[in-house]
Structure formats: structure tokens, C-alpha cells
N, C-alpha and C positions, 0 to 999 in steps of 0.2 A: 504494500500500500504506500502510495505518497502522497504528500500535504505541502501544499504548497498557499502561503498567507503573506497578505500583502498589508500593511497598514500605514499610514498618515497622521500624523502628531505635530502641532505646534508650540513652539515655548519661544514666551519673550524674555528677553537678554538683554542686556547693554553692552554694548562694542566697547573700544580699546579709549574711545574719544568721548564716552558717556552717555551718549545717544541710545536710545531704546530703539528695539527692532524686534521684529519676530522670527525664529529661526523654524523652518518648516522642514522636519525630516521622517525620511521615509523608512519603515523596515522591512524585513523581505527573511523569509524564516519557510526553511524546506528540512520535511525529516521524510525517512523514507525506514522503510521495514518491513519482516516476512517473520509471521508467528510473533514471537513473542519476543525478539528482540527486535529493537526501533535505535534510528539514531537521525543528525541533524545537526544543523546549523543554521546563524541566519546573520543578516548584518544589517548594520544600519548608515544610510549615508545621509548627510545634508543636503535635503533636495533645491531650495532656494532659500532666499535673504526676503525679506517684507518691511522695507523704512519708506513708513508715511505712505504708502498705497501703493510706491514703483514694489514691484516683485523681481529679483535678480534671479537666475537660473543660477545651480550649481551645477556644473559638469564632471559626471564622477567616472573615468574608465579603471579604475581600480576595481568597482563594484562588476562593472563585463567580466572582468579576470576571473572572480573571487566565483561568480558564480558558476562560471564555467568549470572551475576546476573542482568544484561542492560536485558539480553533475556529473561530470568524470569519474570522483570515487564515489555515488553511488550505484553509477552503474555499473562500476565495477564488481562492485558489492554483488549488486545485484545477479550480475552474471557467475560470479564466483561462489555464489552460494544455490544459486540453481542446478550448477554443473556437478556438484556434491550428489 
């Protein structure tokens, strides 16, 4: 079985300069399992910035890596424990 959850969370902060903002980040959480053991991971990046109504995008290619390589060992898992 795999689970795959997406979620969205905001939290206001104040920057380096005192300014209040709101930091808008996302989490992304996969586990994956066969009987009765399960495993998983999830991460969470900072999706944008929100000061005074402009919205700044955050561009994260660490998170493409991260999850590709989460999918990698499960399917290897996967494949590894079927072949048993």
C-alpha cells in the first residue's frame, strides 16, 4: 500500500529587517508498505514569501531530488520484497 499527502500551512514571521511576513510552506509525506511493516518519509519546503499582499514564489529543486530518490528506495523495497 502507498500514501501519499500533500499539505499547506502558513506562519507569520518577521524577517532579518523586522518586517512581518507570512511564510507559506508546503509538506509532502509518502510511506509505503506490504503486511505489516510500513515505512516513509516526507519533507517540507518553503513554498513562497506573502509581504503586504505581493506573494514571492520559492523555487525548490532540492525537493525534485529528494523525492525522487524517497521513490527509488521504495520501489526498490518494493521489488525486493516481492521477489522473496
Amino acid at each position: 500500500m502507498m500514501h501519499l499527502e500533500r499539505s499547506w500551512s502558513r506562519a507569520e514571521v518577521v524577517d532579518s529587517s523586522g518586517n512581518p511576513c507570512v511564510l507559506v510552506t508546503e509538506r509532502l509525506s509518502l510511506g509505503a508498505g506490504i503486511g505489516h511493516t510500513m515505512f516513509g518519509g516526507s519533507y517540507v519546503r518553503p513554498a513562497g514569501v506573502e509581504r503586504e499582499g505581493a506573494v514571492t514564489a520559492v523555487k525548490d529543486f532540492v525537493m525534485l531530488a529528494k523525492l525522487v530518490g524517497l521513490l527509488a528506495v521504495t520501489l526498490a523495497t518494493i521489488v525486493g520484497t516481492v521477489r522473496r
